[in-house]
C-alpha positions as CSV (number, residue, x, y, z in Angstrom):
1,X,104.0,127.4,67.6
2,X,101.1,127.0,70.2
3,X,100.6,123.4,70.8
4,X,97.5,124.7,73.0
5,X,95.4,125.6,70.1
6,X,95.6,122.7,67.9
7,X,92.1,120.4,67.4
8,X,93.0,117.4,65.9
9,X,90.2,115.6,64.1
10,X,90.9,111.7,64.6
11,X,88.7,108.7,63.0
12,X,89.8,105.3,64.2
13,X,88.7,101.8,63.7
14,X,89.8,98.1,65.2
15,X,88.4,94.7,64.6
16,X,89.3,94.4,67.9
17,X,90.7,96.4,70.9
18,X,91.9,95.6,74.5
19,X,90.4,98.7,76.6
20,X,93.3,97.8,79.1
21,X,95.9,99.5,76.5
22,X,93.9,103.1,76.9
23,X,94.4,103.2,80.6
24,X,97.4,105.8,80.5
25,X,94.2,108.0,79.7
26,X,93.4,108.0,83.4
27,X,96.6,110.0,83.8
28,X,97.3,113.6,83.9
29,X,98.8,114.8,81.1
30,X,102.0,116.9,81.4
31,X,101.3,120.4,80.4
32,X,104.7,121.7,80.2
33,X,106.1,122.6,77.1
34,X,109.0,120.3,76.1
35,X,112.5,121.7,73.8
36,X,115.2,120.4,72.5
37,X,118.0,122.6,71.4
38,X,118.9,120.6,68.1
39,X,116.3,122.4,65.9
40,X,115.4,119.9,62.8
41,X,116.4,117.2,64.7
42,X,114.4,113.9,64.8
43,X,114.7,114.3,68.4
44,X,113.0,117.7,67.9
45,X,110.4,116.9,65.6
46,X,109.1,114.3,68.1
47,X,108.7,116.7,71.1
48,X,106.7,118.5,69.1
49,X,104.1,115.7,68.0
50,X,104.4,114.8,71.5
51,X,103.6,118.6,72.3
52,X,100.7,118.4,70.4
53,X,98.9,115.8,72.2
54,X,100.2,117.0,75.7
55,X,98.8,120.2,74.9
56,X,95.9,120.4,71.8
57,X,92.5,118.5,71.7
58,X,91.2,115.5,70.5
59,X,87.7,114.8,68.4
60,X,87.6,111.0,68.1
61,X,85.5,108.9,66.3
62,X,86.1,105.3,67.6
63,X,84.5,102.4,66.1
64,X,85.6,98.2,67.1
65,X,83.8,95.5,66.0
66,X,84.4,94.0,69.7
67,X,86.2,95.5,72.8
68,X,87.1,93.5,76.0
69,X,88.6,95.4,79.4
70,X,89.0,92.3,82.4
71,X,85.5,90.6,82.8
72,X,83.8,92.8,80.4
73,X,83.4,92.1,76.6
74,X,80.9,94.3,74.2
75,X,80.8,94.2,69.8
76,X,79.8,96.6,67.8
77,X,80.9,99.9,69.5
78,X,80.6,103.0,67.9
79,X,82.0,106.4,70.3
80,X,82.5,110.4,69.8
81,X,84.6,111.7,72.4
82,X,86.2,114.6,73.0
83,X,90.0,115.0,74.7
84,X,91.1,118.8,76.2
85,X,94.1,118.6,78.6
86,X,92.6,116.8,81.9
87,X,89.0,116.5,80.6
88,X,86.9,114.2,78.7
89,X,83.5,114.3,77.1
90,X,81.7,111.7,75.8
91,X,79.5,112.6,73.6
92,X,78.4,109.4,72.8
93,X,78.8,105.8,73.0
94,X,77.0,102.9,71.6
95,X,77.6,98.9,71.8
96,X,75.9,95.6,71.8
97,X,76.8,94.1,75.6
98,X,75.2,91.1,77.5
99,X,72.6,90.3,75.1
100,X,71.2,94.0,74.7
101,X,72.7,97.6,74.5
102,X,74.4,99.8,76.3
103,X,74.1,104.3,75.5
104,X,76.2,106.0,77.2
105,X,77.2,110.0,77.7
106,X,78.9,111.8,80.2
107,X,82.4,113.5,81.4
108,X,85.7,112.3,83.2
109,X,87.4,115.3,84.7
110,X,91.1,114.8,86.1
111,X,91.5,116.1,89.6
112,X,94.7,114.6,89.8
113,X,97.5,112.1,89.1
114,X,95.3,109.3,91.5
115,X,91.9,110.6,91.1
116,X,89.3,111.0,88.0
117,X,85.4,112.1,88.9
118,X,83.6,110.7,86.5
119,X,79.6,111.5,85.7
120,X,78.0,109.4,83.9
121,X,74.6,109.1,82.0
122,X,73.6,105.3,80.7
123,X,71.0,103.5,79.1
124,X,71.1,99.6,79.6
125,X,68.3,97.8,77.5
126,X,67.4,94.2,77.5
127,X,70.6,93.3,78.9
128,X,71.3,90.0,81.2
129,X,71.5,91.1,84.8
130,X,74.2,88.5,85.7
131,X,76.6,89.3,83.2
132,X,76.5,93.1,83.8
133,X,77.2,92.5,87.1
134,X,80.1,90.1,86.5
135,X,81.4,92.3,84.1
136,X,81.7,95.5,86.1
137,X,82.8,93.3,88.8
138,X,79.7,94.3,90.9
139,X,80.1,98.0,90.9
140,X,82.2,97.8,93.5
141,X,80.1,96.2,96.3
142,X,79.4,93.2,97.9
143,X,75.6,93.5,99.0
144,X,74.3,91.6,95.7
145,X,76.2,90.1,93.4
146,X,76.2,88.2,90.0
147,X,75.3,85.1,91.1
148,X,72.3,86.5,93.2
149,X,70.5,87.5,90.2
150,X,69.3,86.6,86.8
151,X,66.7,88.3,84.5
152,X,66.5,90.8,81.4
153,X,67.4,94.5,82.6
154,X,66.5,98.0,81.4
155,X,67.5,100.9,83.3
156,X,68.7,104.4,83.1
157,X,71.6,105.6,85.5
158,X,72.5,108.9,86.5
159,X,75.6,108.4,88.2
160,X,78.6,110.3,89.6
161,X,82.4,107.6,90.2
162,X,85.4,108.6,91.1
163,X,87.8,106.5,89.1
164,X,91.3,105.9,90.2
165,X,94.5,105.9,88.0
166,X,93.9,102.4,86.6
167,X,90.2,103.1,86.2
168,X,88.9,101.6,88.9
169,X,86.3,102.4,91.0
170,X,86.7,104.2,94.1
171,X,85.1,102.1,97.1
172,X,81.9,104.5,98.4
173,X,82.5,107.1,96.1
174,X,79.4,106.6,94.0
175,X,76.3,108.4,94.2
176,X,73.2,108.6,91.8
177,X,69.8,107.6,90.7
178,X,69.0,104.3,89.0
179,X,65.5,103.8,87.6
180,X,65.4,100.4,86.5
181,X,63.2,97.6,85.0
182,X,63.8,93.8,85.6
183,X,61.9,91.3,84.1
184,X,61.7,87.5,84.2
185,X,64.5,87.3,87.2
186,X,65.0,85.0,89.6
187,X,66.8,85.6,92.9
188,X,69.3,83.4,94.1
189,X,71.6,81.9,96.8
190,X,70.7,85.0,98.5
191,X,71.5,85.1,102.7
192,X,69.4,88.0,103.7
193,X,66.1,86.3,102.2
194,X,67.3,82.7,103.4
195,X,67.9,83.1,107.0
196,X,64.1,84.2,107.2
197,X,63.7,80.5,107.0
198,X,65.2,80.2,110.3
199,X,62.4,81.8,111.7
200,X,59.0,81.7,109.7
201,X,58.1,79.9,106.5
202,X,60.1,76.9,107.3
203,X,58.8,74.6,104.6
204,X,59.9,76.9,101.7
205,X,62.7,76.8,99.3
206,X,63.8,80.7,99.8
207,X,66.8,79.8,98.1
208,X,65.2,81.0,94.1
209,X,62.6,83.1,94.1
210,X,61.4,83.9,91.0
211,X,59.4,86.8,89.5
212,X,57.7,88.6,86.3
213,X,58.9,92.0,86.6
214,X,60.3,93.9,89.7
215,X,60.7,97.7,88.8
216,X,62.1,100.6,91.2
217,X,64.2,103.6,91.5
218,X,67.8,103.1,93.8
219,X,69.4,106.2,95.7
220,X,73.2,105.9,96.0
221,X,74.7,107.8,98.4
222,X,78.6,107.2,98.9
223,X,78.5,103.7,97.8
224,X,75.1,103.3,99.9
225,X,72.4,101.9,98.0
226,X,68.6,102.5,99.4
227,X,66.0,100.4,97.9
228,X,62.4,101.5,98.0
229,X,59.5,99.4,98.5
230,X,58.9,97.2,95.6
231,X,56.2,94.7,95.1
């Protein structure tokens, strides 16, 4: 009798899932009630399932032996989330991606039918730098970009996206901390670092640069990224 109140307790497993197929999640849902006046109907019977997950919660326990969404592929996911109307927490997520793993909590609010904020908290360990990148199609900026960088990369991000309706994110909507760790990279077919070339060091190939480790914290502000000094 009151949709509102129901908590649905939901364990799901797939060899395999397409992340594309969940993006009506990005959505509002509709909160009003729907009726139909043919009570015991099929028809009826269905508005009120449908009432249910308009309207109640969600606990989900999601487990995929491999995932994909575009660019980005991961195996071995396992995810507790919670679903209220307009409002997601992620307890937590797990998963084997780009040769490490990937931890992930955090919260997607719904302001509205275009617009998702999104905070997240993640834990990136021993992953490949380049395929991250790819696979998150550079977060969104163009100022270094998969094929400027390779190396193994721990980090932890603090982050708050605002997502669109397709899950996308918004250009210079990010802000955040990043503390990360990369070891064993190399730099590459990077501009800013060639074109010193054109004025000192002339007789050096600036175009890989290799190092052990570089390790730093980033400030985002609004899709601005400031780099301290790193050695």
């Amino acid at each position: 009798s009151d949709p509102s109140k129901v908590v649905i307790d939901w364990n799901i497993f797939t060899p395999s899932a397409d992340l594309g197929s969940f993006l009506f999640l990005f959505q509002q849902r509709n909160d009003e009630r729907k009726n139909n006046s043919a009570k015991g109907s099929l028809s009826e019977i269905t508005h009120k399932i449908d009432n249910l997950f308009e309207q109640g919660s969600l606990r989900v326990n999601f487990t995929a032996n491999e995932i994909r969404y575009k660019k980005f592929k991961a195996t071995q996911l396992l995810s507790n989330f919670f679903i209220a109307p307009n409002v997601y927490t992620l307890n937590k997520i797990s998963m084997n991606h780009a040769g490490g793993t990937v931890n992930v909590t955090g919260a997607i609010n719904q302001l509205s039918n275009k617009t998702n904020q999104a905070k997240i908290n993640a834990i990136l360990k021993g992953v490949n730098v380049s395929t991250v990148f790819y696979s998150f199609d550079n977060f969104g900026q163009t100022g270094i970009e998969s094929n400027n960088l390779d190396g193994q990369l721990t980090a932890s991000v603090n982050t708050n996206i605002n997502l669109d309706a397709a899950g996308k994110i918004i250009p210079r909507s990010i802000n955040g901390l990043v503390n990360f760790s990369l070891k064993n990279g190399v730099l590459k077919h990077y501009e800013p670092i060639m074109k010193i070339q054109d004025f000192i060091f002339k007789n050096r190939n600036f175009d890989s640069i290799a190092f052990e480790e570089l390790k730093d914290k980033l400030e985002i502000k609004n899709g601005e990224v400031k780099i301290n000094r790193m050695e």
